[in-house]
N, C-alpha and C positions, 0 to 999 in steps of 0.2 A: 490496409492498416494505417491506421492516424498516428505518428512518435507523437505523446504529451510531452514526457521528459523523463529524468532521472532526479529522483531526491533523496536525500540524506536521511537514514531512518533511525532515531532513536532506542535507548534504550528503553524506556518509558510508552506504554500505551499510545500512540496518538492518532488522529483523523489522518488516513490519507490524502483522503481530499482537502485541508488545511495547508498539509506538508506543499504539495502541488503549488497551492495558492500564495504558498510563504518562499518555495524555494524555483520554482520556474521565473524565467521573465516573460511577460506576456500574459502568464494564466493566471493572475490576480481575481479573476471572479469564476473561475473553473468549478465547474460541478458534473459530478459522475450522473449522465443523464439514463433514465428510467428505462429497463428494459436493456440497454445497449449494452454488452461486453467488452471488457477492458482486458488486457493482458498484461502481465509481472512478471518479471523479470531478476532474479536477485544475481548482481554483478560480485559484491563481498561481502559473504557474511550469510548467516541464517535470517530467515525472515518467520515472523508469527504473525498469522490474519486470522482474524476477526471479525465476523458480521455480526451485529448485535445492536439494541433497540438501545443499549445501553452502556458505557463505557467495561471494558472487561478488568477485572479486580485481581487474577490471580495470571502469572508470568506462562504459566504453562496451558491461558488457555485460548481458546481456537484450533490452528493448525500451522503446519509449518514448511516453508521454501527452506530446502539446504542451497546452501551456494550453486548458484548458475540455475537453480531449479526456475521451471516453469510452471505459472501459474495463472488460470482463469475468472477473472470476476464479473459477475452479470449484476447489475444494479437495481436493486427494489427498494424493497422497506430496509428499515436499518443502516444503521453505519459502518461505513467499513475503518475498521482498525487494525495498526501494525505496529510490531514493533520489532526493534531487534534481538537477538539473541544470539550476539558475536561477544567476544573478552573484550572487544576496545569499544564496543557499545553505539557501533555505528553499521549500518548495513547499506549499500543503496538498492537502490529498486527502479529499474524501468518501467518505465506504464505507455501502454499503446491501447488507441480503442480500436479492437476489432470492425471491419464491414461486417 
């Protein structure tokens, strides 16, 4: 297993792959590569994901990491989105690429 890092998840819809590239040092051109599985991590806070071709519109949709939860992502078509859904509007997230 690969550590990417840990980053700061709004409360707001946003790319994780973005977050990565805005909040790692080092991962400035990072991208979730084809096929390959990543792993998530939520350290504080609720986490909501989203795969979709298309930014998601409403707060409740995707799925969701409770704190400490564990969670798998395999990369295809589509974007992966998260956001948070803690009271102070921050979550982090660990992300590891699986072997």
């Amino acid at each position: 297993m690969a550590y990417i890092g840990k980053v700061a998840v709004p409360a707001q819809w946003s790319e994780l792959e973005s977050l990565i590239k805005a909040q790692i040092d080092g991962q400035s051109s990072f991208a979730f590569a084809s096929g390959k599985t990543y792993s998530l991590q939520t350290e504080d806070g609720v986490l909501r994901v989203c795969n979709s071709t298309s930014a998601p519109t409403l707060d409740a949709d995707g799925e969701h990491l409770d704190d400490n939860q564990f969670g798998l992502y395999k990369s295809d078509s589509g974007t992966f989105y998260v956001r948070s859904n803690t009271k102070n509007g921050v979550c982090l997230v660990s992300v590891s690429e699986v072997a």
